[in-house]
Every structure is written in C-alpha cells, then in structure tokens.
ZARO-681025 format. One record per residue (C-alpha): residue in three letters; x, z negated, y. Coordinates in steps of 0.02 Angstrom, whole numbers, plus 50000, padded with zeros to 5 digits. Example, Ala and Ser with C-alpha at 12.3 -4.5 7.8 and 13.67 -1.06 7.14 Angstrom:
BEGIN
ala506154961049775/ser506844964349947/
end
This chain:
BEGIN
unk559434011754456/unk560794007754312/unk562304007954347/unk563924005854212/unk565273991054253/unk567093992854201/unk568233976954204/unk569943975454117/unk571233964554104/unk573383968954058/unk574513957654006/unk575703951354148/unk577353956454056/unk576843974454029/unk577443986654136/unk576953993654322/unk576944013254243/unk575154009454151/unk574303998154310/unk574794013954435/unk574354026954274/unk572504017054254/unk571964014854431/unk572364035054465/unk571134036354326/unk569874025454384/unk570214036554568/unk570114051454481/unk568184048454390/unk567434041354547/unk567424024354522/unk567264010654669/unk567613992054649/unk566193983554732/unk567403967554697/unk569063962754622/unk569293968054443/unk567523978554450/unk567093997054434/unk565634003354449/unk565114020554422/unk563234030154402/unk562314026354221/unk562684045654173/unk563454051553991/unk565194057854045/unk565254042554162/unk564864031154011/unk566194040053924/unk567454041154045/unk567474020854056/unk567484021653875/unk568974032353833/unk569884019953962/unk569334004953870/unk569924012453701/unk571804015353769/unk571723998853874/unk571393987653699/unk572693999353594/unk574033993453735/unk573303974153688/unk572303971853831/unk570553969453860/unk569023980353918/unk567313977053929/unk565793990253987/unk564383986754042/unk562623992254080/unk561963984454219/unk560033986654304/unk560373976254491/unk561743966454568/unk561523953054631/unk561793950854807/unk562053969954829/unk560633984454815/unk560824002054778/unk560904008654924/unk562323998854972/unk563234002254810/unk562754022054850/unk563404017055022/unk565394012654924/unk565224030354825/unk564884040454985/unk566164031755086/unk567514033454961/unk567224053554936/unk566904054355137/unk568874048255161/unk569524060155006/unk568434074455100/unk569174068555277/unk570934069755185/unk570534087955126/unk569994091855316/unk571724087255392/unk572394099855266/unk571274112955289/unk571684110955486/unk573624112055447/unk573204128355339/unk571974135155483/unk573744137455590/unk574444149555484/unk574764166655508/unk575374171855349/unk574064180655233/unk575074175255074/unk575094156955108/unk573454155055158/unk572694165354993/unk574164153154888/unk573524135754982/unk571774142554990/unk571414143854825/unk572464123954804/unk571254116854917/unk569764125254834/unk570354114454672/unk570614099254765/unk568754102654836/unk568084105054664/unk568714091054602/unk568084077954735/unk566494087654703/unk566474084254536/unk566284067454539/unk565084068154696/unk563804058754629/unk562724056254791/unk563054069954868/unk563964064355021/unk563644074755185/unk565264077255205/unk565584085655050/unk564434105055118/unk565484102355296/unk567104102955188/unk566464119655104/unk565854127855238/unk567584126055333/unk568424133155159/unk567404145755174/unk567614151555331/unk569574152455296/unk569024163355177/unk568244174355272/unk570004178955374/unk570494185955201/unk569384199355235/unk570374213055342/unk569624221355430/unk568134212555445/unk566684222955400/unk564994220055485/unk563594214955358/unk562644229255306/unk560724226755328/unk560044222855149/unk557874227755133/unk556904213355086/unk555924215354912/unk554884205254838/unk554724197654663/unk553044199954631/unk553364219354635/unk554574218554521/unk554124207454376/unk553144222754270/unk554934236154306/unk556014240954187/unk557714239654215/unk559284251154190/unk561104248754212/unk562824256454143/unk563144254653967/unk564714238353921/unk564084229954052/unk565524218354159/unk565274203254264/unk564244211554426/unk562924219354294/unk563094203354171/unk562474194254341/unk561094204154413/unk560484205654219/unk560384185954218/unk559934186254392/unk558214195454335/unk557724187054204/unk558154169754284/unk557314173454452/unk556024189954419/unk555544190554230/unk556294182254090/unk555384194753974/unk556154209854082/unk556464225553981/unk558354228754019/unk558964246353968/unk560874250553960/unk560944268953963/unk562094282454096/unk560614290454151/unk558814281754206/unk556994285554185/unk555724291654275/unk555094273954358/unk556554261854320/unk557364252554415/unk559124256054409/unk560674243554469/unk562384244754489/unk562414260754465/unk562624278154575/unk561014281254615/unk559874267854619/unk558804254854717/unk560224240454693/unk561944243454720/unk563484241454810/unk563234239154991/unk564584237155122/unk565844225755044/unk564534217954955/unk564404220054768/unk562554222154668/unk562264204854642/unk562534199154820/unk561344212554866/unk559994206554765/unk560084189054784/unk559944194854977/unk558644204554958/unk557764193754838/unk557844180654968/unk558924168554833/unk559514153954873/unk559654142354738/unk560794128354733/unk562514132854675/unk562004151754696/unk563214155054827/unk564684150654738/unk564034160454588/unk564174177554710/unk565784172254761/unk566484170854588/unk565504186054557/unk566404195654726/unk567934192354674/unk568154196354502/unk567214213654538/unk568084220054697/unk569634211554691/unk569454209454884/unk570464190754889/unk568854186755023/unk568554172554932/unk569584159654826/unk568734149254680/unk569734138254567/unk568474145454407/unk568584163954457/unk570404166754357/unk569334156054215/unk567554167154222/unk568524184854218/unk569724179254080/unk568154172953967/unk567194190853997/unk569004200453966/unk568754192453801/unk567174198153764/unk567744215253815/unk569244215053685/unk568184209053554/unk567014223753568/unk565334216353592/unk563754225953578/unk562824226353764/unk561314214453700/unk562894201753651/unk563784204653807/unk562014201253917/unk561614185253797/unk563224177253821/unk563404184354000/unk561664172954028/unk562024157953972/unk563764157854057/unk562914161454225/unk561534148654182/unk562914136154143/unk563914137754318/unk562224136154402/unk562064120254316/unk563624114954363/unk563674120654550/unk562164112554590/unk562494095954543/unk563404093154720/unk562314100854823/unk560534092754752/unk560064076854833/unk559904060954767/unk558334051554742/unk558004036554839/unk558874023254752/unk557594008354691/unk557743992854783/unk556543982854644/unk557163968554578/unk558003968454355/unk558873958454272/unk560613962754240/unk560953967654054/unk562503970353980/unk563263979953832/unk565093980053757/unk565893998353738/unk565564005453589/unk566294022653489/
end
C-alpha cells in the first residue's frame, strides 16, 4: 500500500500562532504521526494535495517541507498504520458521542433541530476524512439518526411499501409532472441508475395507456405515508446502495419540509436545484443535471461506508519524492 509522508520544520523564533494554525490543519485532513515530526496520510489525490498546499505556505513562511511517497515502513506494516487512522477517528467519533448524549436530554424541539443539524456537520466532516472506514464511524450515524427521528411528531407508523422487481420494469416507459423538482429529479436518476439507463422518461400532466407514472396523482409510485416517491421506490426496489440512505434523506427533506431529518448538504442540494429553477431549464436539462448531481453525492456518500481492502503486508522499498506544483 503507498502511503504519502509529511515532515516540516519552523524556525524557532517564529511565532506560536502558525505551529497551533498548522497542526489544526494537519487534524483537520486526517493525518496521524506514526513518529515525531511525521505525517502520514493514504496515497490518494486530495491527500497528496492537501500535504502539498501545506508545504507551499510552510516554505513561503521560510521553513522547510518535504513529501513523500512511501511503499513500506520499516518496522511498521499497514495494518498497524490503518490501526493509527482508525484509532484517531474512533476518539473524534467517541467525542461526537458524548455530545450527542448531552443533546439526547433535551426537551426542546428547537435546540435539538439547531444542535442536530451542528453535529451532523461535525459527523460529516470526521467522515470525510474516514479513510478506513472505522466501525465506529455507522454507530455514530445511526445514533444521529435516531435523534432524528424524534423530529418527527407524531410519529407515523411506516406504511407497507409492495415489493417490485427490476426485471419487470426495465422495458416501461416512464411518466412524471412536467419542471420536474428534486423528488422527480431523484426517482428519474434513480431509474436509469438502478432499472434502465436507456429508460424512456416522458414529462407530460397526463399518462398513457401502459406507463408507468411517478410522483404524480395517480400512479404506481408515489407519496406514501410520510414518505416521499423516491423513498418509496428505493423500498420497493429493494435499494440499498452505499450512501443511498443519506441520498433519501436529503431527498425527504427538501421535498416535505418535515425537519425529520438534518443533513449539513440539504440547505446546499435545494439551493443548487432553486437555481436551475430560476434559470428556466428545459425538463431534459433539469433531468441531465439532476443525474449527475445525484450520481455525484452517491459517490461521495459511499466513500465512508465501503470497506477497505486488506492492506498488503509484502515487503517494498521505500521511495521518496519532493512536493512538486
């Protein structure tokens, strides 16, 4: 496995301000110091560049940096190194815990919608640079989440969703309201993602004779309960991709408005598809874009909840590289 070494070295006589400023940076990418005066972080671009961008600014303020590319340790496998990353988010999680147990006393509905959506950052941010997935990291989530849930008042009991299956589906043609906003944008990605990425999508008010209409009055996907058309049909669908759930979240919240759940990127997703609104895009613009935004936060959701591969235990040399621009 490759891993990329940071070292760096500040004059004496310069201030305490910059030392503080530089190891909150070096806390805030991931990093763990395996030894003195070495940081270590995964062999992955925005790692490479994060060390790089703090070598840069460390030699303009006349010190020195060095980065380097490095195959084994010597003295220390990967799984041990793994072992430093998963501790280090495992106390930062453990930190987030003892908040989200202060926050789990509350009674006040305001507060805990206000510090809800705070810790959901804080989450997403440890996340973020989760690069081994630590086990602690889903436990954290799942205890958000179910903080969430007493947002919901009254609780309404799940409504029974009918299983279909995607075989049946992939020949259908699809209908769905004209200007379509972010619960049709989903379930459109959602079907040609998961069902038929050729799938004949109509937008019209009123459906044909065989289509298969959603999200809209009458028709075989909708609204359920409190659950809004995408939920539906990623339950009925039986879809449970990584990073999915948080995707219907995002998706809840924006369309019904409920404050069941809290997401840091929700105020982010529903600003970028007001946008789109204002500027007037055609439907076949609104479902292109509306695709590869969905595909994106996939993407990016899933990185923390795939696991790792076993790391290699065979013996490399040890090459090194300065940083370069």
């Amino acid at each position: 496995m490759n891993w990329i070494v940071f070292t760096y070295s500040i004059s004496a006589q310069a201030r305490s301000s910059p030392r503080v400023a530089l190891w909150r940076r070096l806390r805030r990418i991931g990093a763990v110091s395996p030894a003195n005066g070495v940081f270590v972080l995964p062999a992955r671009a925005e790692c490479i560049e994060s060390f790089q961008w703090l070598a840069q600014e460390i030699r303009t303020a006349k010190g020195q940096a060095l980065v380097m590319r490095v195959e084994q340790f010597e003295g220390m496998g990967d799984a041990e190194l793994t072992a430093l990353f998963n501790q280090a988010r495992t106390e930062e999680y453990s930190q987030l815990d003892g908040q989200i147990n202060a926050l789990s006393k509350t009674q006040d509905r305001a507060e805990l919608q206000d510090t809800l959506e705070r810790l959901r950052r804080q989450h997403a941010e440890i996340s973020r640079v989760d690069y081994f997935a630590c086990p602690a990291g889903p436990q954290t989530a799942q205890r958000l989440a179910q903080l969430a849930e007493r947002l919901t008042s009254p609780r309404s009991i799940a409504p029974a969703i009918p299983s279909a299956r995607i075989a049946d589906y992939r020949a259908k043609t699809w209908v769905t309201r004209p200007r379509p906003y972010v619960d049709r944008l989903a379930c459109a990605w959602l079907i040609r993602r998961f069902i038929n990425p050729k799938a004949t999508i109509r937008y019209a008010n009123q459906p044909k004779l065989n289509d298969v209409a959603f999200d809209m009055e009458t028709g075989e996907f909708g609204h359920r309960g409190n659950l809004c058309t995408f939920e539906v049909m990623c339950q009925a669908f039986n879809l449970n991709e990584p990073g999915l759930r948080t995707i219907t979240e995002i998706v809840h919240a924006i369309d019904l408005s409920d404050g069941r759940y809290a997401r840091s990127a929700t105020t982010g997703v529903g600003a970028v598809l007001d946008g789109w609104h204002q500027a007037k895009l055609s439907d076949a613009e609104l479902e292109e874009r509306g695709s590869a935004l969905f595909e994106g936060l996939l993407a990016h959701f899933a990185q923390s909840e795939r696991k790792p591969k076993a790391p290699s235990r065979s013996k490399t040399r040890a090459k090194s590289k300065g940083a370069k621009r």
